[in-house]
N, C-alpha and C positions, 0 to 999 in steps of 0.2 A: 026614569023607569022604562021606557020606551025603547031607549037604547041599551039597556040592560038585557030586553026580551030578547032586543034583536041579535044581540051578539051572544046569548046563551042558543039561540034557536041558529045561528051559524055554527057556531059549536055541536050540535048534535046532527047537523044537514051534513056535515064536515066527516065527523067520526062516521057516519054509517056507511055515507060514500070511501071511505076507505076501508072502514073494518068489513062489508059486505064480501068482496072479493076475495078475503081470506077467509073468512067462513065456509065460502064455497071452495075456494082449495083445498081446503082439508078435509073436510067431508067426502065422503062417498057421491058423487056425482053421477052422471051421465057417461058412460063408459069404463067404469071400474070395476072387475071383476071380480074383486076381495081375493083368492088364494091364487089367483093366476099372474104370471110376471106383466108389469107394463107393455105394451103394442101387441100378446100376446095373439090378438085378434087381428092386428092390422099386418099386411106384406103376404106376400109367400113366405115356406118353410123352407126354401132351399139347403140342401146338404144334409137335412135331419133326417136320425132313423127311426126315430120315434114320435111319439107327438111331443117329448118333452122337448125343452132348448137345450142346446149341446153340455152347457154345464152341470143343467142338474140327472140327466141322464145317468151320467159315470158316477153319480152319487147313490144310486139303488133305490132312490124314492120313486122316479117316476120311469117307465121303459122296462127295459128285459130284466128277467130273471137272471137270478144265480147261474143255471144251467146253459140257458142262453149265453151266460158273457163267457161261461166255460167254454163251450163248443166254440165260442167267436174265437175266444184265445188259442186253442188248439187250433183251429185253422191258421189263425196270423202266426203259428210257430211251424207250419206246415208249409205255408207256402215261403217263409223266409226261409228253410231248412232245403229246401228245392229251388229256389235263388241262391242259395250258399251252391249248392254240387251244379245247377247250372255257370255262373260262375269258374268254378273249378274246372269243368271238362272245355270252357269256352280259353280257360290259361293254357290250360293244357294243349291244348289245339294250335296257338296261335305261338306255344314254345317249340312242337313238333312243326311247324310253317316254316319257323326261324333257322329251323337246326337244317331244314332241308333246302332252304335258301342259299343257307353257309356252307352247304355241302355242294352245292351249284357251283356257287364263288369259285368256293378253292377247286375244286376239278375244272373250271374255264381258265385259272390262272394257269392250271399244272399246265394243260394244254398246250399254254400263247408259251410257257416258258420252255414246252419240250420243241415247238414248232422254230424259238428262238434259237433253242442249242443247237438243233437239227441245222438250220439256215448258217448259224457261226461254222460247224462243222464243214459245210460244204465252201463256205468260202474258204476256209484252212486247205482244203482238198486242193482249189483252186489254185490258190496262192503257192502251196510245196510244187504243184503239178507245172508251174509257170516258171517256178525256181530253179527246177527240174531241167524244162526245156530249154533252163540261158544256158545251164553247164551246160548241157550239151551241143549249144550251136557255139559257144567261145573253144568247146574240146574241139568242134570240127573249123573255127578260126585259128584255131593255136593259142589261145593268150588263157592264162591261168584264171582258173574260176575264184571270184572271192570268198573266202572263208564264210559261213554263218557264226555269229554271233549266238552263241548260247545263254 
């Protein structure tokens, strides 16, 4: 009989010690705010616009108005719409850069290739004018000039 109590009365020392800590989990405790999300209370808010959490804000329950997310919207299609034509005039800009770069190029190239002909030309000058002076010192030796090759 004795041992019978004993191990009915472990038995029920047993169950409360584990069933107690679940009772208290699931009850409303000491820090539960019933309709507010978990940590709700604890941390900073960082990056929010509203007192809601970012999720349930874009849901219309809790945070701005209809009118409010209208104006927000029209702004973010305002300022993308002014990023698009900035954009646009920064392409533009940097095709007018390009085109005037190319136009550098080729007028430096035309240059070195007119400064080239010019330089080939004179030494042709040179060359006929040299050619020039053998005929005429073999005319005043006597011995026949050689023909040019054409």
């Amino acid at each position: 009989m004795y041992k019978l109590i004993r191990s009915w009365l472990f038995v029920i020392v047993l169950s409360l010690l584990l069933g107690s800590p679940l009772a208290l989990a699931k009850g409303k405790g000491k820090g539960s705010t019933g309709d507010r999300p978990s940590g709700w209370d604890k941390g900073e808010k960082k990056g929010w616009q509203t007192d809601a959490p970012p999720g349930l804000e874009n849901k219309g329950k809790i945070g701005e108005s209809e009118e409010q997310a209208k104006e927000k919207a029209e702004r973010s299609k305002e300022e993308a719409k002014e990023a698009k034509e900035k954009a646009k005039e920064e392409s533009e800009e940097m095709k007018e850069k390009a085109k005037e770069d190319a136009d550098q190029e080729a007028k430096k190239a035309k240059e070195e290739a007119e400064e080239q002909a010019e330089k080939t030309k004179k030494e042709t000058e040179k060359v006929k004018q040299e050619a020039e002076e053998g005929k005429v010192k073999a005319k005043k030796q006597g011995k026949k000039p050689k023909k040019e090759k054409k």
